[in-house]
N, C-alpha and C positions, 0 to 999 in steps of 0.2 A: 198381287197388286203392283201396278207400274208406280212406283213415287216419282216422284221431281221434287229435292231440296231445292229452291233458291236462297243463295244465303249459306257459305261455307266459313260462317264466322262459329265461337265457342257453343250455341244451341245446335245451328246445323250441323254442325260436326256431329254434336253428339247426337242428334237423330237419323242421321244417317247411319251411321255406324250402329247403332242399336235395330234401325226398322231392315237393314241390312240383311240382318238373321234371319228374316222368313222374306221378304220381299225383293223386287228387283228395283234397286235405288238408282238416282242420279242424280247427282251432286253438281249445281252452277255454280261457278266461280267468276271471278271477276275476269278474269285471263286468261287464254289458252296455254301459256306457258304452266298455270297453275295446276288446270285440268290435267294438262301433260303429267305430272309429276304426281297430283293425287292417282292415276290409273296406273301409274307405274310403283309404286312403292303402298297403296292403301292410305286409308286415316286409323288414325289413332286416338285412343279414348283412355287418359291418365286422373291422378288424385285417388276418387274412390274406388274406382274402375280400372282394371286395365284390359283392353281389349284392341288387337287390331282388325280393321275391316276391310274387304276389297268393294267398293263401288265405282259405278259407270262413273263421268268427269266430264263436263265441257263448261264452255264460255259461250255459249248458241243453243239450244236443243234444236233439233230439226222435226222432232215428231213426238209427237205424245199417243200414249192407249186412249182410246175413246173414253175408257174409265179411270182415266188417270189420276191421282191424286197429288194436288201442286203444295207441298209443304214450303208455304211462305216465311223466311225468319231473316229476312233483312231489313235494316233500320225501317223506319216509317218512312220519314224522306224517298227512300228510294223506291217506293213501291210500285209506284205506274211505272218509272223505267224498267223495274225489274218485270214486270208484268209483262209489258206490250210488246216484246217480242216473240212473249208465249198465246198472244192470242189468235192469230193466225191457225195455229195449232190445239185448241180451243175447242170443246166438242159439248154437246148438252150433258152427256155425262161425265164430264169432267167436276172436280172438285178443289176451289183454291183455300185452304185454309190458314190463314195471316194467324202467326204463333208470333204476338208479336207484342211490347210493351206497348203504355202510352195509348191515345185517343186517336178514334176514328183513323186507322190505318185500313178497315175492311171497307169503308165509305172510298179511299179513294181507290180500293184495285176494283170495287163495283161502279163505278164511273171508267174505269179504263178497260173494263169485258164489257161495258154495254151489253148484259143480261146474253153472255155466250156460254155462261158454265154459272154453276151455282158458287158463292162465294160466302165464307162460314169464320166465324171468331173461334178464337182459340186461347187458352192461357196455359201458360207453364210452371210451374212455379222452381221446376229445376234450376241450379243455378254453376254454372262451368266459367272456364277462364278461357280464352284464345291465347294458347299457348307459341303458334305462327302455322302458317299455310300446313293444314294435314292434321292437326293435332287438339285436342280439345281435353279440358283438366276439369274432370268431375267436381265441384267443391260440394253441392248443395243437391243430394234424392227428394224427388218432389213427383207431381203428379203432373196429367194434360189436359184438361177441362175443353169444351166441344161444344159448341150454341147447337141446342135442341133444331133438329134437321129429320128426315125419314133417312136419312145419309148416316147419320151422327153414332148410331151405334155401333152399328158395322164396322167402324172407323176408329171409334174408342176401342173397340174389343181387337181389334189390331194393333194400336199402340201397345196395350194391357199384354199383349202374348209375346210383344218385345220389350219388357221391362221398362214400358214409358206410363207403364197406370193410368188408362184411358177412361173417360167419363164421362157422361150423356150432361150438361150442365143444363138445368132448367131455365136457370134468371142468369144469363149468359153476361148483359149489362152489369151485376152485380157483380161477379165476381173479376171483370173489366175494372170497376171502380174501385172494389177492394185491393187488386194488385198497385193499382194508379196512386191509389195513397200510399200507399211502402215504397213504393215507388218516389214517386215526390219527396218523403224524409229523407232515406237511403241515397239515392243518387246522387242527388248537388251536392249535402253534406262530406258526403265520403269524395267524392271528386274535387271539394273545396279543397280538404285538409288532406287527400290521399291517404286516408285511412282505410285499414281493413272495413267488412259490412260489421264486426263485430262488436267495433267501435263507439257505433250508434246506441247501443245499450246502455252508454254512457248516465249516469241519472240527472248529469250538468247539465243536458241537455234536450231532459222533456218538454221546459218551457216552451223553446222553439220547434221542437216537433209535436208538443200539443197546438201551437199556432199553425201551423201547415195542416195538421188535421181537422183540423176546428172549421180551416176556409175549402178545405177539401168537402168537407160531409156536408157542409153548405151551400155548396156548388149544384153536388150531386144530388142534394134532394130537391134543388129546382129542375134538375134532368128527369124528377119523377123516379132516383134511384136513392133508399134508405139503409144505409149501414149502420152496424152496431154500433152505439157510442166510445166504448174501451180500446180501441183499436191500439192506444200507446201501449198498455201492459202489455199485449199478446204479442207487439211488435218487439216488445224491449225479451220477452222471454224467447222469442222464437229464433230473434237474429242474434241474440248475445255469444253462441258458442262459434259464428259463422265466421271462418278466415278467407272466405270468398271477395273478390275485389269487385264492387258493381259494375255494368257494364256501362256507366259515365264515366267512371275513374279511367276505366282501359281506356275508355275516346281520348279521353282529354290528354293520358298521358301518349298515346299515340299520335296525335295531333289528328285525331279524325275530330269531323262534325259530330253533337250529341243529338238525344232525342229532347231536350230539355224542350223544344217546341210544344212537345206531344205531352209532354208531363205538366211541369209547374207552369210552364208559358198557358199550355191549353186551359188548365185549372183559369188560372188567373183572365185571360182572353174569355172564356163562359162564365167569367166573374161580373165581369164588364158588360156581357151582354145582358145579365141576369140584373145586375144592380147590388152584384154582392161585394164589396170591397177583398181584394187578395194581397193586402202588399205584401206579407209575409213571403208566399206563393211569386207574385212578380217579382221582388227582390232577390230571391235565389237564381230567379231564369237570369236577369239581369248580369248578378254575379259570375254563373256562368259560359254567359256570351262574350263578356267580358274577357274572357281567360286567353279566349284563343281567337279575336273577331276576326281574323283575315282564312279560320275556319267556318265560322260562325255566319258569317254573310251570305253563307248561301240559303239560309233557311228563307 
């Protein structure tokens, strides 16, 4: 199978380098300077893992397999730019699938293919660090969840044979909205305080991430999507041993743009639409636009 990573941040890395071992990958970066440099030296994959990899590199692809498969993993923000230079090259059996946090990221690269290739959700739950151009830090083994597709197995059983644990997901929405809430806790907090994810296990700290949950599940079950009510216990036992840094803390302290649009802003924005009150949810986006606004303005 042809891949195409778009997205050479700490997930792409690491799936490039893992779908690497049976497929023939290619890796987009933002640069040709970068590309140059990944083709010449490999990526690398540290923390739990050590592995190096050799994959193809550019800043343009020129052509894709008719059956290609476009593994999407850059911010939401960027998804139609990252897209539309690939649709030209774009073919019915083509596959894009947005492995991506946060809300409606697959709505906007299916408005930027205008129905040229099939376009599919994805969840990850793995968790790495962007260690700098080339290199990616295992913190967190997790699985790949796959919106039910006639595409979808095929696709999972390929991740699964490169050690990404590939999965046919039924209620694809579901498990969207379940990452979205760990997501929403996790994120701002830890990029508030610059805390480890481990942090969050805190028990100071339920009050307000039972608030964030509370307008999360109430959100989501006007989208017609119902999650378990308990989600702080499983949250507070699953993340408590993680030394993994969220991928808001990396932004913020990088001085990139976050996805907090796509998370507690979107939460709170489908609040609004719904009639549900978010301040909790708004408050956090609020906080961190705040941080860094002359990043922040572009959303």
């Amino acid at each position: 199978m042809h891949i195409v990573v778009v997205g050479a941040g700490a997930i792409g890395t690491l799936y490039a380098a893992r779908l690497s071992q049976h497929h023939s990958v290619t890796l987009v970066t933002r640069t040709a300077e970068r590309a140059a440099a990944i083709r010449e030296t490999g990526i690398r994959v540290t923390g739990l893992d050590e592995a190096t990899a050799r994959v193809d590199a550019t800043a343009r692809p020129t052509a894709l397999d008719r059956d290609a498969l476009v593994l999407l993993t850059t911010k939401v923000y960027d998804n139609a730019a990252a897209v539309r230079p690939l649709v030209p090259l774009l073919s019915a059996g083509s596959v894009i699938l947005c492995l991506q946090n946060g809300l409606n990221g697959e709505a906007l690269v299916r408005e930027t293919v205008n129905g040229r290739c099939t376009v599919l959700r994805g969840v990850t739950t793995f968790g790495a660090i962007f260690v700098r151009p080339g290199v990616s830090s295992l913190q967190a083994r997790g699985d790949t969840a796959i919106e039910q597709h006639p595409a979808s197995a095929t696709l999972a059983d390929a991740f699964s044979a490169c050690d990404l644990a590939g999965r046919v997901s039924p209620d694809i929405s579901r498990e969207v909205w379940t990452k979205l809430v760990v997501n929403c806790v996790i994120n701002p907090l830890t990029a508030i305080t610059g805390m480890e994810v481990g942090w969050i296990a805190d028990p100071r700290l339920d009050p307000i991430k039972q608030r964030v949950i509370d307008e999360c599940l109430a959100v989501a079950r006007r989208e017609g999507v119902v999650l378990e009510a308990d989600i702080l216990h499983r949250l507070n036992d699953t993340y408590r041993p993680s030394r993994n840094l969220s991928s808001m803390l990396q932004d913020v302290a990088n001085g990139r743009r976050t996805e907090i649009d796509f998370m507690n802003g979107a939460v709170a924005d489908l609040g609004r639409r719904h009639g549900v009150p978010c301040p909790v949810n708004d408050g956090l986006a609020a906080i961190i636009r705040a941080l860094a606004p002359h990043v922040e303005q572009g959303r």
